[in-house]
C-alpha positions as CSV (number, residue, x, y, z in Angstrom):
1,X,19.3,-24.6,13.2
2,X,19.5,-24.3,9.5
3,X,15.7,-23.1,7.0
4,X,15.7,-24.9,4.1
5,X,15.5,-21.9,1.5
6,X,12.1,-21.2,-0.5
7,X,10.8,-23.3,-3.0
8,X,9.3,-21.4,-6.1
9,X,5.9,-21.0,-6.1
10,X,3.6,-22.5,-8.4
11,X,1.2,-20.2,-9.9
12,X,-1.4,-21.3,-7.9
13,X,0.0,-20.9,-4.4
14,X,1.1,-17.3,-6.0
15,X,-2.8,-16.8,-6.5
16,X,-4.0,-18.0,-3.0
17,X,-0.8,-15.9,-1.4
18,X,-2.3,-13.2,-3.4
19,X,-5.7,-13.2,-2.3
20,X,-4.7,-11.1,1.1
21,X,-3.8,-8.3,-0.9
22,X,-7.2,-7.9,-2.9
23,X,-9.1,-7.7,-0.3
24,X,-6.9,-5.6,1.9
25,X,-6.7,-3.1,-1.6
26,X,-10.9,-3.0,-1.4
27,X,-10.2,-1.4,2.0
28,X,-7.5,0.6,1.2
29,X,-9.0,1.8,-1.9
30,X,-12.5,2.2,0.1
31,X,-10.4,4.4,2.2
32,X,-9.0,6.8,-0.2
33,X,-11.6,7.0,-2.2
34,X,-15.0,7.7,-0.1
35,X,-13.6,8.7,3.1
36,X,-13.8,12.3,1.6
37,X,-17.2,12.0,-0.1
38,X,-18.4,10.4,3.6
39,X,-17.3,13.1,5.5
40,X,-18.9,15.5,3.5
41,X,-21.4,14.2,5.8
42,X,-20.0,16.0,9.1
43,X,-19.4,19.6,8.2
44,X,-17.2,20.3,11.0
45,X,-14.3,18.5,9.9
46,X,-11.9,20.8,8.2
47,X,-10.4,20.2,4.9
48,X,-6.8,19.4,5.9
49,X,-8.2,16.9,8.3
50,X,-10.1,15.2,5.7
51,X,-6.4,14.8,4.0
52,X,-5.1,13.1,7.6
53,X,-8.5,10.5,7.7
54,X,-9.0,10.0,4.1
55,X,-6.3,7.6,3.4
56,X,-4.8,3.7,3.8
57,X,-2.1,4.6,6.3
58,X,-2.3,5.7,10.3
59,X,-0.2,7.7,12.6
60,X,-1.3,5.6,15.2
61,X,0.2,2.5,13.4
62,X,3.4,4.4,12.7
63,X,4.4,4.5,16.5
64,X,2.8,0.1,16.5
65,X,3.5,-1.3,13.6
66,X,7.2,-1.8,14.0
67,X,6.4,-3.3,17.6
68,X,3.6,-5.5,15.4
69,X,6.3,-6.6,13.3
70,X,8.8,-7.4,15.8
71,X,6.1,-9.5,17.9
72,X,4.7,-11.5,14.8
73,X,9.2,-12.3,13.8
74,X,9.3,-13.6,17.4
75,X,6.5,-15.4,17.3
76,X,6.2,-19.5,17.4
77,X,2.2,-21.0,17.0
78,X,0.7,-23.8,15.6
79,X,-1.0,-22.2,12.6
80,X,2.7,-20.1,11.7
81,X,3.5,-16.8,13.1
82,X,2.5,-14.3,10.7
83,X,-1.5,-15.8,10.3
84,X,-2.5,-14.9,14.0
85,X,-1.5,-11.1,12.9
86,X,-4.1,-12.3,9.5
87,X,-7.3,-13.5,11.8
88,X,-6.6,-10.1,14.3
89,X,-6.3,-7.1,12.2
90,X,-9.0,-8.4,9.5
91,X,-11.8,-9.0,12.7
92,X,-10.8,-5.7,14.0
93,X,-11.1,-4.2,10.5
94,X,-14.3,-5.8,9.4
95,X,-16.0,-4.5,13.2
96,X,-14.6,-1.2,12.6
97,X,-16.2,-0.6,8.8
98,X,-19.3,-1.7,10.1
99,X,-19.4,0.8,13.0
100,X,-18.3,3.2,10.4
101,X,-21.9,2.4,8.0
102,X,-23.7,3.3,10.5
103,X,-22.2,7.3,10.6
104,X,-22.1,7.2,14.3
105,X,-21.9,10.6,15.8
106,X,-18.8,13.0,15.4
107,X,-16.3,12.0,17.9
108,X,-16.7,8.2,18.2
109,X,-16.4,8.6,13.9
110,X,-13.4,10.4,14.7
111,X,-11.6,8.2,16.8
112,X,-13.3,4.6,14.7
113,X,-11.6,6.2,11.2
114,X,-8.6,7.3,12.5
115,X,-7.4,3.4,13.7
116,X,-8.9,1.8,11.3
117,X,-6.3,1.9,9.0
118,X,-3.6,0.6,11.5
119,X,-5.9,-2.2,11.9
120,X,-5.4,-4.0,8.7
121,X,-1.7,-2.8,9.0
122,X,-1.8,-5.5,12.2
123,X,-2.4,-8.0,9.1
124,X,-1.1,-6.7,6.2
125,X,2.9,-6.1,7.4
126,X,3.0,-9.6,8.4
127,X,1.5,-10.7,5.0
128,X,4.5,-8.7,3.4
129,X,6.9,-10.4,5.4
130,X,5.5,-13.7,5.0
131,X,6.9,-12.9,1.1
132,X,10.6,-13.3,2.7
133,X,9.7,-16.8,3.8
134,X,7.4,-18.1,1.1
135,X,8.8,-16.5,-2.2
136,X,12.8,-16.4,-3.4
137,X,14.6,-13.3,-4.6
138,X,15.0,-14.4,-8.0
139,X,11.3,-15.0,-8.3
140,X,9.8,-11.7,-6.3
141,X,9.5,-9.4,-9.4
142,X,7.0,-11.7,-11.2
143,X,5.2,-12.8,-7.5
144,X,4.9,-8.9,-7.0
145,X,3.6,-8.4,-10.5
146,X,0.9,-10.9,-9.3
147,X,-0.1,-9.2,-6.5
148,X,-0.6,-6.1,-7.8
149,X,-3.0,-7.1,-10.6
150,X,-4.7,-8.7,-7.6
151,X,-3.9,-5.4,-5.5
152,X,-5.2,-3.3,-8.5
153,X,-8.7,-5.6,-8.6
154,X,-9.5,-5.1,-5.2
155,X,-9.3,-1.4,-6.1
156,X,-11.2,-1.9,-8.9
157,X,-13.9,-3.8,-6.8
158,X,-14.1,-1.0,-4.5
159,X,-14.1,1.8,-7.3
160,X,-17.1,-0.3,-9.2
161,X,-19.4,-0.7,-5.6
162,X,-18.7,3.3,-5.3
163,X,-19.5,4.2,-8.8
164,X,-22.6,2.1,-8.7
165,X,-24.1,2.2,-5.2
166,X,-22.4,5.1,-3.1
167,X,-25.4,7.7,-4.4
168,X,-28.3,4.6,-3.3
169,X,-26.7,3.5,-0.2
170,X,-23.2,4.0,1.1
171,X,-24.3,2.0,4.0
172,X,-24.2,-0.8,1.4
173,X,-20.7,-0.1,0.0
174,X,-19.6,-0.6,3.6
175,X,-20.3,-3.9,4.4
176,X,-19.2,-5.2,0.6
177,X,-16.2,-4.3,1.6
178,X,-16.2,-5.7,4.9
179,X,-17.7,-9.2,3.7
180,X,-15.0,-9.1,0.7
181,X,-11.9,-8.5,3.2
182,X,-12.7,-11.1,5.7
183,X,-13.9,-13.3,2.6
184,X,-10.3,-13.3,0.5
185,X,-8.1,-13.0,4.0
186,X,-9.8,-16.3,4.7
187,X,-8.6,-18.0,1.7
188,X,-5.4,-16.6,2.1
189,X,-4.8,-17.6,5.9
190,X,-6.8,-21.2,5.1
191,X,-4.6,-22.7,2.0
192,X,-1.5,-21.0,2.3
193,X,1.3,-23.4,4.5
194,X,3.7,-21.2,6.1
195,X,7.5,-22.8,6.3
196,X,9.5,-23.6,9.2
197,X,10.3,-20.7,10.4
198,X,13.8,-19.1,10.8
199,X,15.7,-18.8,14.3
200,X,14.3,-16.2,16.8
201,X,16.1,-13.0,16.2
202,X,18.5,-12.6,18.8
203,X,18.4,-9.2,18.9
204,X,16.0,-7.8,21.5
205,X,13.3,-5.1,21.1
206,X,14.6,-2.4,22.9
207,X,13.3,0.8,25.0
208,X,16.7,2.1,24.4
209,X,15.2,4.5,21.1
210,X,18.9,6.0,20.3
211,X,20.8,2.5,20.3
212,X,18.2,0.9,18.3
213,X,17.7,3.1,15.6
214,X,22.0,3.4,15.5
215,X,21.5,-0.3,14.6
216,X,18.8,0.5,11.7
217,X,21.2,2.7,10.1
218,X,23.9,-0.2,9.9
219,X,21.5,-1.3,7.4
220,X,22.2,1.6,5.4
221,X,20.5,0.6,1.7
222,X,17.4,0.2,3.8
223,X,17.6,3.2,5.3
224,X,18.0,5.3,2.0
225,X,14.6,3.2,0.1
226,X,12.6,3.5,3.2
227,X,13.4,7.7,2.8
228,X,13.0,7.4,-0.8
229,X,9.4,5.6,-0.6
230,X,8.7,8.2,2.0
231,X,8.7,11.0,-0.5
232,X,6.5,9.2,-2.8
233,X,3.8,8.4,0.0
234,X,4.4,12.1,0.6
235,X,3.1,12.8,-2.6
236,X,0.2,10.7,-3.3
237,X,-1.3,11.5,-0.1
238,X,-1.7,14.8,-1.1
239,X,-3.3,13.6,-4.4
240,X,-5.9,10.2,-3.3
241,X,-8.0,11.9,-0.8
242,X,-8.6,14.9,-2.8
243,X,-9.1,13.2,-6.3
244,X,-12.8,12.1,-5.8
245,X,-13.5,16.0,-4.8
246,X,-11.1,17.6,-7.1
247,X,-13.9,15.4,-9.8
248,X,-17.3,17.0,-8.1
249,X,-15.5,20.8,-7.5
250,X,-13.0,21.2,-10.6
251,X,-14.8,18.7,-13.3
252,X,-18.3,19.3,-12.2
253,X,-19.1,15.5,-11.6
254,X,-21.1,14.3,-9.0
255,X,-20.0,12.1,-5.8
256,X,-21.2,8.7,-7.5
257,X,-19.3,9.8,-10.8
258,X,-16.3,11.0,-9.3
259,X,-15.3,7.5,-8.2
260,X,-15.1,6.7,-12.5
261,X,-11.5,8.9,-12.4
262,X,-10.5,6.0,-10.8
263,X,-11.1,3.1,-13.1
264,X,-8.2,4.2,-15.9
265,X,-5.5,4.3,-13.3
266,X,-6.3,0.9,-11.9
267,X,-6.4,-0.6,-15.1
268,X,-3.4,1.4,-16.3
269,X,-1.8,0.0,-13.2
270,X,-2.7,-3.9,-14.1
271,X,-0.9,-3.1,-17.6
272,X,2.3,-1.9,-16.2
273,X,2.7,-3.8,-13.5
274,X,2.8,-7.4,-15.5
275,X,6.1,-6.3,-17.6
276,X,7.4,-4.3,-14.9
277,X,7.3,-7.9,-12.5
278,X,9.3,-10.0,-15.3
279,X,11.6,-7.0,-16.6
280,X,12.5,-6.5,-12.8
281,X,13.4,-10.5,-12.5
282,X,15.8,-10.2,-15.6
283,X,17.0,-6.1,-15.2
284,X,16.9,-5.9,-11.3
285,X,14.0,-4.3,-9.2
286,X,15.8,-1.3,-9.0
287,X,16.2,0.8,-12.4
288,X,12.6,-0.5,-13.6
289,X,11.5,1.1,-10.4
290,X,13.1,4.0,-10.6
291,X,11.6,4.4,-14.3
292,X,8.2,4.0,-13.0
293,X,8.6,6.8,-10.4
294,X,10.2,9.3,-12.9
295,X,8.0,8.4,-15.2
296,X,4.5,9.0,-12.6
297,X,6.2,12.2,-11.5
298,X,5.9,13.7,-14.8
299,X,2.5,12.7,-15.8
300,X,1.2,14.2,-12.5
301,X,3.3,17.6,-13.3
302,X,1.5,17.6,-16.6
303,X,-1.9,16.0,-15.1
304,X,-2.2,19.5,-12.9
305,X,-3.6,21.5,-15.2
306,X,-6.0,19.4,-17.0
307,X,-9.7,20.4,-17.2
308,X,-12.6,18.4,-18.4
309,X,-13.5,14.7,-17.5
310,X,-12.2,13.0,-20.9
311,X,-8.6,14.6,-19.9
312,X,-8.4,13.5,-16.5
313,X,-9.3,10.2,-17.7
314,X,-6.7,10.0,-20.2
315,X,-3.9,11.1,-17.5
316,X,-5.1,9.2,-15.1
317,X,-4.8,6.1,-17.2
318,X,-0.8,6.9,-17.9
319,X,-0.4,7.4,-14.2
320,X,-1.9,4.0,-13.6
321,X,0.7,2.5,-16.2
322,X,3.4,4.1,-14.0
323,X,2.1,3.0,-10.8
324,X,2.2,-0.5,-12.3
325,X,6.1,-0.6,-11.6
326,X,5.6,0.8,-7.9
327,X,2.8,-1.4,-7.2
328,X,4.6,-4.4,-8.6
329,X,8.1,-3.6,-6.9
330,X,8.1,-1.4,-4.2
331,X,7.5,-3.9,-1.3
332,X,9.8,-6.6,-3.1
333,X,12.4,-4.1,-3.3
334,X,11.9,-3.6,0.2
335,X,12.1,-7.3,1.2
336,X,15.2,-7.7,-0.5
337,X,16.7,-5.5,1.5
338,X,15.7,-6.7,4.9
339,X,17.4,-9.3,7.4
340,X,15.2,-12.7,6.6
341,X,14.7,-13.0,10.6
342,X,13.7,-9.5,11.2
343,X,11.6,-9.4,8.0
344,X,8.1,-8.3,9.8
345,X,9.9,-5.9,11.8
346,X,11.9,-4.2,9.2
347,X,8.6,-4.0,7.4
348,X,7.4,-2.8,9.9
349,X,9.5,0.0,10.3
350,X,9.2,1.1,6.6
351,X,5.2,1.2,6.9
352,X,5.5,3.0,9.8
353,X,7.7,5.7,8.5
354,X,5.4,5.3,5.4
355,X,2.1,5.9,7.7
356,X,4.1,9.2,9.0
357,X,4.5,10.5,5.5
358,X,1.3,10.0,3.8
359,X,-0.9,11.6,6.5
360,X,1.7,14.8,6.4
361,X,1.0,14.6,3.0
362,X,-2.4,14.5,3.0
363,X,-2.1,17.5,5.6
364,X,0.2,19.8,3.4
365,X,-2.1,19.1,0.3
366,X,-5.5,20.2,2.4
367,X,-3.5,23.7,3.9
368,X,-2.2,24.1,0.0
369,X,-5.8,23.6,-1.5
370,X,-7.3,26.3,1.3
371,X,-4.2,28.5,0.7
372,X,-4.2,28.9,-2.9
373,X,-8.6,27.6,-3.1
374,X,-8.0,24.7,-5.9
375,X,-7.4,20.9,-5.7
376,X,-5.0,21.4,-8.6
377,X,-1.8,22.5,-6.3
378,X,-2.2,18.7,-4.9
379,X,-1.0,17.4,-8.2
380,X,2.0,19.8,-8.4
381,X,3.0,19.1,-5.0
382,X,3.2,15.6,-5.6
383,X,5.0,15.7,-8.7
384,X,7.9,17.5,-6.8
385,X,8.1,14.6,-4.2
386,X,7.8,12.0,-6.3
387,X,10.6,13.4,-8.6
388,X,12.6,13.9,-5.4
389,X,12.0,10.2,-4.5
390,X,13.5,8.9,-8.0
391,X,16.7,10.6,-7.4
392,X,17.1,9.0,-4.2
393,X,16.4,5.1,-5.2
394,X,18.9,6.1,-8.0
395,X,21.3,5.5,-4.6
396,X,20.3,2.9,-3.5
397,X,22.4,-0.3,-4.4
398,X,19.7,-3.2,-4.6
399,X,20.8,-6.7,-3.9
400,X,20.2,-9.0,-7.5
401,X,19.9,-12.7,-8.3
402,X,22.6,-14.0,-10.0
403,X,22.0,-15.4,-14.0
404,X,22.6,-18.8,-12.9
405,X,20.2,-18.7,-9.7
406,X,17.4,-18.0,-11.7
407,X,18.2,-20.6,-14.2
408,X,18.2,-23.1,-11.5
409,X,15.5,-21.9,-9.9
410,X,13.5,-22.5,-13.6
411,X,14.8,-25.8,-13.9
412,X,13.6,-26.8,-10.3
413,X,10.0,-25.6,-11.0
């Protein structure tokens, strides 16, 4: 059985396509930025756990989400077979924040924040692989572009509540970002028509762990960008956890203020990531990548040492800029590399190595910051990673859209 290929998408499907992502960013962002400031609330918790449970990603989900992404690939419904893995994650998400508002006591907490994560990750690998059936290669720069300005304004959603409302009533901020996930997920799940789907995959899911990741490593450019993003999550999860307390115990801001060191980066990130979308379409996904991540690495090296609010600011708005061409690329990159009928899978597979790195991140940053007793070592340590992680996607040999594709492809829309 044959799949006709993707049609471009108009602007407006790219819009409702991108919906997902800003309300799965309001989480994320929720996560990273006042999971720290809320445990504040239960002393007990040492600082390099608040590293491991202050952040978007899950080791939990790292040992599911390729099994997630291999189920929702193999799956056949009436509403498509990436939306089921939409409705379940988002419910379990929006239950989960809402148990959280209520800071339940010590060990259910515990056990609540650690999953939650992994539960949007049940929805939001399948939305990422629902890119390899809606959107084609030659148009995935500028569709990734999209969604990160939509990415980068559910961060910014998030970042506003915090700044305004987490002194009042943190309780509050919880269920805004609840209502907003299930809100924009909705949208997403309601107007966007998944195509026909693709042939099963023929290969099965396999117990045999040694034979099946031989077979990953046939796929060998995968295999070195999934390494290379690794080091990068390695290095901003020992930075976002720590960056709303690095503001209240190195700047002197409060918790309600510290939430404002986020707001240059995000728009920083909006900036870069629109030219850094349309370069990638005409230059390849690659080499404006890799200038992104060499070009983040450095600003955090120098952002290390600053030491008054109007500083951070100023770096953290030239990080954002870089971050642009990650946001805008990384996953397209990604899905360029994967088989089409294992797309959710493969994803999968790279968020799940992803979820490993970030928390060890996370980990090394909080043992660093109580070795060495400053939040500034966070920012040197991921400057080293993410300078690692450029010379690696320099290796990697990125599949690109020939002149006369794209041409077509204009002339069609």
């Amino acid at each position: 059985m044959s799949v006709t290929p993707p049609r471009p998408l108009s602007f407006a499907d790219s819009a409702l396509y991108a919906c997902g992502i800003f309300g799965a960013n309001v989480v994320y962002a929720f996560l990273n930025l006042a999971a720290g400031l809320y445990l504040e609330r239960y002393p007990q918790v040492p600082t390099w756990a608040v590293g491991l449970l202050s952040q978007e990603r899950s080791l939990a989900g790292a040992v599911v989400q390729p099994i997630v992404g291999a189920w929702s690939d193999r799956t056949r419904t009436p509403i498509g077979r990436r939306k089921p893995f939409f409705i379940g994650g988002v419910l379990l998400t929006w239950a989960s924040l809402l148990f959280l508002a209520g800071f339940p006591p010590l060990v259910p907490m515990l056990i609540v924040l650690s999953i939650n994560a992994f539960f949007l990750n049940v929805a939001v690998d399948p939305y990422y692989a629902l890119m390899a059936d809606l959107v084609p290669l030659e148009q995935r720069g500028r569709v990734g572009a999209l969604l990160a300005v939509f990415n980068m304004g559910g961060q910014i959603v998030a970042t506003v509540a915090g700044l305004f409302l987490w002194d009042r009533s943190p309780e509050l901020v919880f269920v805004i970002v609840a209502t907003v996930l299930v809100v924009s997920f909705a949208i997403t799940t309601i107007f966007v028509h998944e195509p026909e789907a693709p042939p099963r995959p023929t290969e099965p899911v396999r117990l045999d762990v040694g034979a099946y990741v031989s077979g990953l490593f046939t796929h060998r450019e995968l295999v070195k960008y999934i390494l290379a993003a690794s080091l990068f999550w390695l290095g901003t999860g020992g930075v976002l956890p720590y960056l709303t307390r690095f503001g209240v115990h190195v700047l002197g801001l409060s918790e309600g203020e510290a939430f404002q060191l986020f707001l240059p980066a995000l728009g920083g990130t909006i900036v870069g990531a629109i030219p850094a979308g349309y370069l990638a379409d005409r230059r390849g996904k690659k080499p404006v990548l890799a200038a992104g991540i060499l070009g983040f690495g450095l600003v955090a090296l120098v952002g290390s040492q600053v030491d008054s609010t109007p500083q951070a600011l100023v770096v953290m708005g030239i990080v954002g800029l870089a971050n642009g061409f990650w946001t805008a690329l990384a996953i397209p990159l990604l899905i360029d590399l994967v088989p089409p009928e294992r797309a959710a899978e493969m994803t999968g597979i790279g968020s799940a190595v992803w979820s490993f790195a970030q928390p060890i991140g996370a980990v090394v940053a909080g043992l660093l910051i109580d070795r060495f007793d400053t939040y500034r070592v966070s920012f040197i340590g991921a400057a080293i990673f993410v300078l690692i992680s450029f010379a690696l996607v320099l290796t990697v040999q990125a599949p690109r859209a020939v002149r006369t594709q794209g041409q077509a492809v204009a002339a069609q829309a």
